[in-house]
NUKOLMI-952707 format. One record per residue (C-alpha): x, y, z. Coordinates in steps of 0.02 Angstrom, whole numbers, padded with zeros to 5 digits, always signed. Layout:
<atoms>
XYZ ...
</atoms>
This chain:
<atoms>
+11083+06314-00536 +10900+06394-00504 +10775+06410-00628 +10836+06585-00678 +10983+06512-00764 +10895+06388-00879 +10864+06441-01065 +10692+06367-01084 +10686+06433-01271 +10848+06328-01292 +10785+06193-01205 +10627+06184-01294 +10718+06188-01439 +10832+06041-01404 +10689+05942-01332 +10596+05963-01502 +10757+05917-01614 +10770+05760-01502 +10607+05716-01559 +10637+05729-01728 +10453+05750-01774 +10411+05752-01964 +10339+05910-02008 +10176+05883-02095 +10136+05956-02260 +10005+06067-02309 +09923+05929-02408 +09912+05820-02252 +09786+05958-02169 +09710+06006-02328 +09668+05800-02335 +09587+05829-02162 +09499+05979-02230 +09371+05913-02310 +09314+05795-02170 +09293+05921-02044 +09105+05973-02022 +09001+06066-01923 +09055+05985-01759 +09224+06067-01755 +09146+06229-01721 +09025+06160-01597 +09175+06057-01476 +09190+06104-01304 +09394+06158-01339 +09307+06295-01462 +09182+06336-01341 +09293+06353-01183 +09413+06435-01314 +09280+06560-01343 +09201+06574-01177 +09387+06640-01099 +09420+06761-01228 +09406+06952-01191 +09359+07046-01366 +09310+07210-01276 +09373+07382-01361 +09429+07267-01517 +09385+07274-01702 +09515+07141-01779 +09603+06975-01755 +09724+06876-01826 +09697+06672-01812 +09854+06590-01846 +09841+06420-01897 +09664+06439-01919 +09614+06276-01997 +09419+06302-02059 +09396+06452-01946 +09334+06381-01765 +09404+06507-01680 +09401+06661-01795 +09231+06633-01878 +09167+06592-01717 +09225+06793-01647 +09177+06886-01817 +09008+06926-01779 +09076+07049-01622 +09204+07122-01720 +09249+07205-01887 +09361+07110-01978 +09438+06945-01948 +09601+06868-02045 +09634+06684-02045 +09830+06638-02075 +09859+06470-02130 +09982+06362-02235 +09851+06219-02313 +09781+06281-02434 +09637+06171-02415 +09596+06244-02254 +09604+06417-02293 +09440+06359-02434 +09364+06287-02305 +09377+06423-02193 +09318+06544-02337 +09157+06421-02366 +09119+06434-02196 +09115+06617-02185 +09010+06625-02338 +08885+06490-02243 +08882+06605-02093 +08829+06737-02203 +08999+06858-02155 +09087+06991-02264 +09220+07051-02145 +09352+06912-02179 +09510+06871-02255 +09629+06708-02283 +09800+06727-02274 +09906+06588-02361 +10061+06587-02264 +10160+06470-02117 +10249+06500-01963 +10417+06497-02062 +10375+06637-02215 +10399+06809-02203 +10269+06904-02110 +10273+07084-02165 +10120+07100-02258 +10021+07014-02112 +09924+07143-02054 +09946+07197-01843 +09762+07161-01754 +09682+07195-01606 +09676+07006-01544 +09810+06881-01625 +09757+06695-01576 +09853+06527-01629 +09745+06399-01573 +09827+06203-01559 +09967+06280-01696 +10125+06319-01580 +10190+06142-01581 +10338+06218-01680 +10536+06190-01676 +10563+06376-01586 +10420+06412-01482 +10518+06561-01453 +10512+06639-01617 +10350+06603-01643 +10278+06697-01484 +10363+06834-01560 +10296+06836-01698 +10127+06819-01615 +10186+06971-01521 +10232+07079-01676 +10053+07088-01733 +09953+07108-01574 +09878+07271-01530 +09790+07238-01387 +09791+07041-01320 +09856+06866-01368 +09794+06698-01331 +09888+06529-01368 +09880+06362-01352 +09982+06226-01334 +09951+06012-01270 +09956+06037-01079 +10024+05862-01040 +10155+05863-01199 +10067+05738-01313 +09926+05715-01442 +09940+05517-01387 +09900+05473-01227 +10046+05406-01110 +09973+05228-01091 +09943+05206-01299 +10137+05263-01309 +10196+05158-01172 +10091+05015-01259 +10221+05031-01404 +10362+05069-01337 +10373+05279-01351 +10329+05323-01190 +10475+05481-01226 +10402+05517-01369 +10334+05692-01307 +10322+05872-01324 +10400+05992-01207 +10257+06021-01072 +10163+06187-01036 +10300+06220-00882 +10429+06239-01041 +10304+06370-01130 +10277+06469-00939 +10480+06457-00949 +10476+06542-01121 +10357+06674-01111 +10432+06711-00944 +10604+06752-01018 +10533+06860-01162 +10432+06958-01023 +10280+06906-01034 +10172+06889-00893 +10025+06753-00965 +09854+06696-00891 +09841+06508-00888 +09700+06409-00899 +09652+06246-00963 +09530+06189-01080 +09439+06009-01117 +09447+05932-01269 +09389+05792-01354 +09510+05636-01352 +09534+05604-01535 +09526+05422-01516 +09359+05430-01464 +09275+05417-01653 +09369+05277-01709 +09286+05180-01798 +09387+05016-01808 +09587+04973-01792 +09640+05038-01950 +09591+05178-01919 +09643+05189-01730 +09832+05130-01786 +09799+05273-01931 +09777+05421-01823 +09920+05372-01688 +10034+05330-01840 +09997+05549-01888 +10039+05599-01736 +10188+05470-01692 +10262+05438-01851 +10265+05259-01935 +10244+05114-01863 +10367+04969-01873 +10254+04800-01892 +10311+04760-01698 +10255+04933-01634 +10079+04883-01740 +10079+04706-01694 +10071+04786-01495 +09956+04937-01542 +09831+04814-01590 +09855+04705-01425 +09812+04881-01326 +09672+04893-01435 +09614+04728-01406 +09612+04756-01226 +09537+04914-01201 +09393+04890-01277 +09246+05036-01254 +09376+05111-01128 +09494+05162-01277 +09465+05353-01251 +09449+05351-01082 +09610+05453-01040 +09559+05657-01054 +09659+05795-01164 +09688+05958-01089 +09769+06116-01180 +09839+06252-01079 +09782+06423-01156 +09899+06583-01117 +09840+06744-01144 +09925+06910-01111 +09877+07086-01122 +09974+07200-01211 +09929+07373-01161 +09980+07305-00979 +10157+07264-01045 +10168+07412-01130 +10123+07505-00952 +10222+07439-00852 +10370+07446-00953 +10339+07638-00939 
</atoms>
């Protein structure tokens, strides 16, 4: 077998169901909603987000999973009209009280999720889904992406396969518990004929603004599921231990981004 013959989007797909992640519901973001402040826009994943994106000849986008608006509200000043899609409701207000802080008219929230019927989403110059395509079928998600892009897409996804770093989850025993990597997304978009730009972009390591234990084993519990009292008894050894050196370990996302108007040419 060469790499021709594997199925990444199957393979992604089987990976994920071997997880057996808990989605999370809209209230759990629209919970996080409120906390998120000024400093989400101003993070250096937004600004290397920003800094790599290519708006010229456009007058929409589409930013799908678009939380309080980093990304989108971030654009609309160079453009026309920007839509944010989201499924908490809580972030689509924030998103809307951001755009009235900023002083911008040209915007529109969109209460829908990756799973509901797209149709009425409107097709923009620019579609972005920005740390939102940890989904069951990356597959049918990038083509959805696809369906209402005009002119360019850009995605991310965790570069490494985690939200937790590898020495927390080998602290507690889940050292498998992991997304697909970004090899498994070049894979997928390679199948469906896509020919991406990768790049990768810092972000913060969430870790970093814990505050005390609680809420250390709090934030790995969201992203890992519940802990058993063992798994908790050993998280708070590694805690312990570390120290000040607790977020030392970076997070990178790999960002894709594609240009339509080239597929389109050299399909011709």
């Amino acid at each position: 077998m060469n790499v021709c013959d594997i199925d990444f989007a199957e393979r992604y797909r089987e990976h994920m169901r071997r997880q057996n992640r808990t989605a999370k519901p809209p209230e759990h973001w629209d919970a996080r909603a409120a906390k998120l402040g000024r400093g989400a826009f101003d993070s250096a994943y937004v600004q290397a987000f920003l800094a790599r994106m290519n708006l010229d000849g456009c007058a929409t986008l589409l930013d799908v999973g678009c939380g309080p608006g980093t990304i989108a509200l971030s654009a609309a000043p160079r453009l026309e009209h920007v839509y944010g899609l989201d499924y908490s409701a809580g972030m689509l207000a924030a998103f809307a009280d951001n755009a009235r802080a900023r002083g911008l008219t040209g915007v529109t929230p969109i209460l829908l999720g990756w799973d509901d019927d797209w149709a009425a989403v409107p097709v923009c110059d620019i579609v972005v889904a920005s740390r939102s395509t940890a989904v069951p079928d990356l597959e049918a998600a990038v083509l959805k992406l696809q369906s209402k892009a005009r002119v360019r897409v850009y995605l991310t996804y965790p570069a490494d396969g985690h939200f937790v770093p590898a020495d927390i989850r080998k602290a507690i025993g889940r050292a498998g518990f992991a997304l697909p990597d970004y090899l498994c997304v070049v894979g997928v978009l390679h199948q469906l004929g896509l020919k991406p730009t990768l790049d990768y972009l810092p972000a913060e390591n969430r870790f970093a603004s814990c505050t005390d234990f609680d809420d250390f084993e709090k934030k790995v519990g969201q992203s890992v599921g519940p802990l058993s009292s063992e798994e908790s008894r050993r998280l708070r050894a590694y805690y312990d231990a570390k120290g000040d050196r607790l977020a030392e370990e970076p997070t990178r996302w790999a960002l894709f981004a594609w240009d339509i108007r080239e597929m389109e040419t050299n399909d011709d």
